[in-house]
C-alpha positions as CSV (number, residue, x, y, z in Angstrom):
1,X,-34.0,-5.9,-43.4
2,X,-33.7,-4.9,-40.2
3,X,-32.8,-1.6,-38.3
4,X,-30.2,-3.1,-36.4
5,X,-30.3,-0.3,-33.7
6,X,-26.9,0.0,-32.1
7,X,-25.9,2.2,-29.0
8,X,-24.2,5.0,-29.7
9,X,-21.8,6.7,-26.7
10,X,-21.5,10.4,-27.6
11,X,-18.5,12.9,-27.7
12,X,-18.8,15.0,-24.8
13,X,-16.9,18.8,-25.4
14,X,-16.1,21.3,-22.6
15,X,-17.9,25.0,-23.1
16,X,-18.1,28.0,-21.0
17,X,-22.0,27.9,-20.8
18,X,-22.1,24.6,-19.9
19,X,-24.0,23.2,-17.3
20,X,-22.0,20.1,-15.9
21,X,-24.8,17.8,-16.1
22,X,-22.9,15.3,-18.3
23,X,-19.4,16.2,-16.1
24,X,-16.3,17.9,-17.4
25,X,-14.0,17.8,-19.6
26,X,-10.6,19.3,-18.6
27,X,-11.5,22.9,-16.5
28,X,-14.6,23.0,-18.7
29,X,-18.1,21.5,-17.6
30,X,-19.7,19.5,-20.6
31,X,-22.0,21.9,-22.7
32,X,-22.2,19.6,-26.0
33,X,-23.0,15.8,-26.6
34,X,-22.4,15.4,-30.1
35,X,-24.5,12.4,-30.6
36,X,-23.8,11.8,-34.6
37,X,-20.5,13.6,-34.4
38,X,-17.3,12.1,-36.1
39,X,-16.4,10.8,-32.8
40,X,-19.4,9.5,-32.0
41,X,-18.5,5.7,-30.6
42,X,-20.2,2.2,-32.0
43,X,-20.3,-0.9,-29.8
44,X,-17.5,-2.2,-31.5
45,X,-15.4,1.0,-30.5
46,X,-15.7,2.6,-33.8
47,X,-16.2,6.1,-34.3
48,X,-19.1,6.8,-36.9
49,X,-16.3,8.6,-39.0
50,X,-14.5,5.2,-38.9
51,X,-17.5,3.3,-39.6
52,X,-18.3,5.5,-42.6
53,X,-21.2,6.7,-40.8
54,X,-20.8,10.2,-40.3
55,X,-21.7,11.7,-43.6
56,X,-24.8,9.8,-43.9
57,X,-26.8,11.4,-40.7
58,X,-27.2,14.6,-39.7
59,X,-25.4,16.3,-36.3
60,X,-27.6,15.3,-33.9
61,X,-26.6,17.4,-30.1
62,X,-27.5,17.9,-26.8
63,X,-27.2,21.3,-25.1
64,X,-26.8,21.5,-21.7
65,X,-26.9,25.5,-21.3
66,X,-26.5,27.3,-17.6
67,X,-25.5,30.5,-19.1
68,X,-26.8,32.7,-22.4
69,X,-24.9,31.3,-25.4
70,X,-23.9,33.9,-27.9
71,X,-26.3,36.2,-30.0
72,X,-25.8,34.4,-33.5
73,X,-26.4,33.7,-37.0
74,X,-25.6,30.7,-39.3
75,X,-25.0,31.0,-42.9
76,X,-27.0,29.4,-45.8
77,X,-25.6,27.0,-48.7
78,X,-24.9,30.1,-51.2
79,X,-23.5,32.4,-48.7
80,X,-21.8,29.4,-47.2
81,X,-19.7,28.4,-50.7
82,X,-19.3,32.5,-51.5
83,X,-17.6,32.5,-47.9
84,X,-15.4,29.2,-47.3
85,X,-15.3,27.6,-50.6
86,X,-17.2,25.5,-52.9
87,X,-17.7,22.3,-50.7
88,X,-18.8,24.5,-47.8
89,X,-22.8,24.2,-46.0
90,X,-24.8,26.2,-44.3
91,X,-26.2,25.6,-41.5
92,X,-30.4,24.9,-40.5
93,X,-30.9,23.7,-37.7
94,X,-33.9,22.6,-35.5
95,X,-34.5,22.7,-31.3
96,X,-36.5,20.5,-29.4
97,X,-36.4,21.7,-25.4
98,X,-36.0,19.0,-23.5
99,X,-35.9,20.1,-20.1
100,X,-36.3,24.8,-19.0
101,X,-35.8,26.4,-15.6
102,X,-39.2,28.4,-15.4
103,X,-37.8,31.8,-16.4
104,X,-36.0,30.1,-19.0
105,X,-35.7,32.1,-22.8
106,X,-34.8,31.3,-26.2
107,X,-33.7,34.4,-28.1
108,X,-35.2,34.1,-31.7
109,X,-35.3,37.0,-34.2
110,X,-35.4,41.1,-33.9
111,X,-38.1,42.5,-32.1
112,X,-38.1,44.9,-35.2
113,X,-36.0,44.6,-38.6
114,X,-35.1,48.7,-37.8
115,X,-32.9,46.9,-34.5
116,X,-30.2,45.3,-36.7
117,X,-27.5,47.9,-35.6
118,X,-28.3,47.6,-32.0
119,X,-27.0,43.9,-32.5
120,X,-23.8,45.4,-33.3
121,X,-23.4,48.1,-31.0
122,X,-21.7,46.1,-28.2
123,X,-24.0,47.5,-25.6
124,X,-25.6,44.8,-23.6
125,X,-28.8,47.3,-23.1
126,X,-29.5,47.8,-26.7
127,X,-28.5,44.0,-27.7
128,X,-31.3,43.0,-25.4
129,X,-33.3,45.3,-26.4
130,X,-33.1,44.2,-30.3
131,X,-33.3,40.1,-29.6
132,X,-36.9,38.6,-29.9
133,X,-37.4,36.3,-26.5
134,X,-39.4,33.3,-26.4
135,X,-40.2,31.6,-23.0
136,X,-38.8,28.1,-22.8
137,X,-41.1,25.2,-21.9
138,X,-40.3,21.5,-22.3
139,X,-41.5,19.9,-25.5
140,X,-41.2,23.3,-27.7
141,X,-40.2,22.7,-31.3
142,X,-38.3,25.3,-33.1
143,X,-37.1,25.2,-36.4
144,X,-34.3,27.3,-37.1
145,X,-33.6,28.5,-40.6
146,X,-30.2,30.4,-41.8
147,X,-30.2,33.8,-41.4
148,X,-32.6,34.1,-38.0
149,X,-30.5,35.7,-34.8
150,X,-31.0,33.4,-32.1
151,X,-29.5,32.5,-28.7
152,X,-30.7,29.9,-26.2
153,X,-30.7,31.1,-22.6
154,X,-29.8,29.6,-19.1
155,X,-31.6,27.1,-17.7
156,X,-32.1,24.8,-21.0
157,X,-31.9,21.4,-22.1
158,X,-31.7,21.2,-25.7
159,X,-32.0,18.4,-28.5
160,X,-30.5,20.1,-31.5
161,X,-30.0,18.4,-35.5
162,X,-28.3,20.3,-37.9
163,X,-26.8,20.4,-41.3
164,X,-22.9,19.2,-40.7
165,X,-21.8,22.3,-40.6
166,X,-19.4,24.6,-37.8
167,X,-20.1,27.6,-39.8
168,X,-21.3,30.1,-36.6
169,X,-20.7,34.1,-37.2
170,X,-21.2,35.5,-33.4
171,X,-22.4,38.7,-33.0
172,X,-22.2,39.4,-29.3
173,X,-21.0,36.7,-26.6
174,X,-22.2,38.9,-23.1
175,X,-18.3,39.6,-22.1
176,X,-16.5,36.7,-23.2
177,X,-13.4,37.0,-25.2
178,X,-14.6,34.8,-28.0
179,X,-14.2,36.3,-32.0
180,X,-16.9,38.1,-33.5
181,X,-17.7,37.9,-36.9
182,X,-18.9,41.4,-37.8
183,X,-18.9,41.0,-41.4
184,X,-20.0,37.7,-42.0
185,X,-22.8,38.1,-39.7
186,X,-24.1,41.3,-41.3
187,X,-24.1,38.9,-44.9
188,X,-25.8,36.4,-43.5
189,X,-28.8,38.1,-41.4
190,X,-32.0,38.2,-42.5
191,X,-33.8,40.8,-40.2
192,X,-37.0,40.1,-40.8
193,X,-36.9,36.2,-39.8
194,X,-38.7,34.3,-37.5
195,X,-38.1,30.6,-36.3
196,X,-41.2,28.7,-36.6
197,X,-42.4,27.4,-33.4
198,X,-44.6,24.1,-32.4
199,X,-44.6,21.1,-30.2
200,X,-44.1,17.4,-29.6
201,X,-48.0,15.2,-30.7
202,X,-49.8,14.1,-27.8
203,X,-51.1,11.2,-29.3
204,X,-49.2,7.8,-30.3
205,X,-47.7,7.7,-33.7
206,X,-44.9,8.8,-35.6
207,X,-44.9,12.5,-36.7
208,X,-42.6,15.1,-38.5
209,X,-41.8,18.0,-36.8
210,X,-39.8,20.0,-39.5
211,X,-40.7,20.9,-42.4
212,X,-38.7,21.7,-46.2
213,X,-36.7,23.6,-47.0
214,X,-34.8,22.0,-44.2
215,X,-32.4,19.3,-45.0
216,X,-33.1,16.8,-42.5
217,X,-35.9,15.1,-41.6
218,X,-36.8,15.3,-37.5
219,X,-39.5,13.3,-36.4
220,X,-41.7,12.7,-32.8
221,X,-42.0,8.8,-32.1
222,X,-44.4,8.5,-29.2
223,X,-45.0,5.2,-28.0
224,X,-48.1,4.2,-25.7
225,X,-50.7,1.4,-25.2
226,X,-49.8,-0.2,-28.8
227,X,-46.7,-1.4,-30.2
228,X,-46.3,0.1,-34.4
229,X,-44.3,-0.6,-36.9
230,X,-41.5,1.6,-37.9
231,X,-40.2,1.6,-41.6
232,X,-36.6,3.7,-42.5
233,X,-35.2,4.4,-45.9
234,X,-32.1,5.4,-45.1
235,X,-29.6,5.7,-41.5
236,X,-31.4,7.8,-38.6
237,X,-30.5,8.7,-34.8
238,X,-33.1,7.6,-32.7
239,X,-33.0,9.1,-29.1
240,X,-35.2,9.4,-26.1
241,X,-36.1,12.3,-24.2
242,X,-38.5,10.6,-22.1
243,X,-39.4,7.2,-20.6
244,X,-38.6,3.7,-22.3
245,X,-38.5,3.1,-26.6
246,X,-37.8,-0.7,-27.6
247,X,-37.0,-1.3,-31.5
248,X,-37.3,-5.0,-32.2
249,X,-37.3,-5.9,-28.9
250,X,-34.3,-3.8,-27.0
251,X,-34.8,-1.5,-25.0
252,X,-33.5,1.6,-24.2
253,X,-34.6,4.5,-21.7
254,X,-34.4,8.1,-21.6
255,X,-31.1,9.6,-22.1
256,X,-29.7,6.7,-25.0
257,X,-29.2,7.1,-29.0
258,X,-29.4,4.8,-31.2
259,X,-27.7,4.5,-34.8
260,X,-30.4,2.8,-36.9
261,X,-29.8,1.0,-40.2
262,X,-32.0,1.4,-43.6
263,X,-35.2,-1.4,-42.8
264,X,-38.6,-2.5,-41.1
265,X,-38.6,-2.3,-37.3
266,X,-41.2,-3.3,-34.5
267,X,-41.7,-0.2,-31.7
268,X,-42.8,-0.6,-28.7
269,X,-42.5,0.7,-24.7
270,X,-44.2,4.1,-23.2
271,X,-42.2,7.3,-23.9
272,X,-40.9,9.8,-26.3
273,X,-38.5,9.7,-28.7
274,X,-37.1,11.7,-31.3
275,X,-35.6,10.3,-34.9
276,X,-33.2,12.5,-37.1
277,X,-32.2,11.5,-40.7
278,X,-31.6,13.1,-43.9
279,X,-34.5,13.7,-46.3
């Protein structure tokens, strides 16, 4: 069978870091393209949630970030059901950078485990002083596990998949008037974590990026001189972050998602994209 790759036209969603490179929504400028959202749209106008899609990928984003999002952590499954109830999830999640300003940072882990307070303190000094920083550079890969402190920083484009989850316990949010989530946060931090970092393949092929325990299944298609064929088990969220992809023929260029059926597909074109499923 074949993949059937259909376009899929993402909800946009207004946030206070957002950049405004995908517009506004209301007052706000767009910070979030949920690209396998409930309210994702079909062709045929349907939402994936209408199409009975939704449940069957993972939440594939894009962050367009022009100021520090908060310092946070995300449960895991057990904490998750302890928390909010049995058919709660946690919530891994993976980055890939699309696009960084040159000072650009991603704030991943403590600097030491004996910091932990300092993330609680509510002084901006000793926050920064306790967040692990990362320089930003196009094509980074970071996987994200429960339990690791993190924050992107201004300046970044960001592909994000995730377990369909909203379960976020802020910690500190750099002056905004946002909740915090003291005690949850404090359950659900592991101090000594570290997100595990790599990159996008040079070479042509088809290559995961993350690995178990993570739920989902994110993987680097990079197309060059030689068309290959692509074989899926089950629905995935194809998108490109760079030049032109064609699955059986159509073609789509950087900046489009596509919602891919279960079957054999022929891939061609020059550029990089990036297909998320479940395992």
């Amino acid at each position: 069978m074949s993949v059937a790759p259909r376009a899929l036209t993402p909800a946009r969603y207004g946030r206070p870091w957002g950049g405004g490179r995908f517009g506004s929504v209301g007052d706000e400028p767009v910070g979030e393209l949920w690209v396998s959202g409930d309210d994702a749209v079909l062709p045929d106008a349907r939402t994936l949630a209408e199409a009975g899609f939704a449940d069957s990928l993972p939440l594939v984003k894009v962050l367009d970030v022009s100021s520090r999002l908060s310092v946070q952590v995300h449960p895991d499954d057990a904490l998750a059901r302890e928390l909010h109830g049995r058919v709660a999830v946690g919530k891994h999640e993976a980055w890939v950078v699309i696009d960084a300003a040159p000072d650009a940072t991603l704030a991943l882990g403590l600097t030491d485990a004996s910091r932990l307070d300092d993330l609680f303190s509510g002084d901006p000094d000793r926050v920064v002083g306790a967040l692990g920083f990362t320089p930003a550079a196009p094509g980074m890969v970071v996987d994200v596990e429960p339990g690791t402190v993190h924050a992107p920083g201004a300046g970044v484009l960001l592909y994000e998949v995730q377990q369909r989850s909203d379960l976020t316990y802020r910690i500190f949010d750099w002056g905004r008037s946002r909740e915090i989530h003291v005690v949850e946060a404090r359950r659900a931090i592991r101090a000594n974590a570290t997100a595990r970092i790599s990159g996008l393949r040079p070479e042509d092929g088809l290559f995961d990026l993350i690995d178990p325990p993570a739920p989902f299944r994110l993987r680097h298609l990079k197309c060059g001189d030689a068309p290959f064929d692509l074989r899926l088990d089950r629905p995935a969220v194809l998108s490109v972050i760079e030049g032109e992809v064609a699955v059986d023929g159509g073609s789509l260029a950087t900046g489009g998602h596509w919602l891919l059926d279960p079957g054999d597909a022929s891939v061609a074109g020059r550029g990089n994209a990036l297909l998320a499923s479940w395992r």
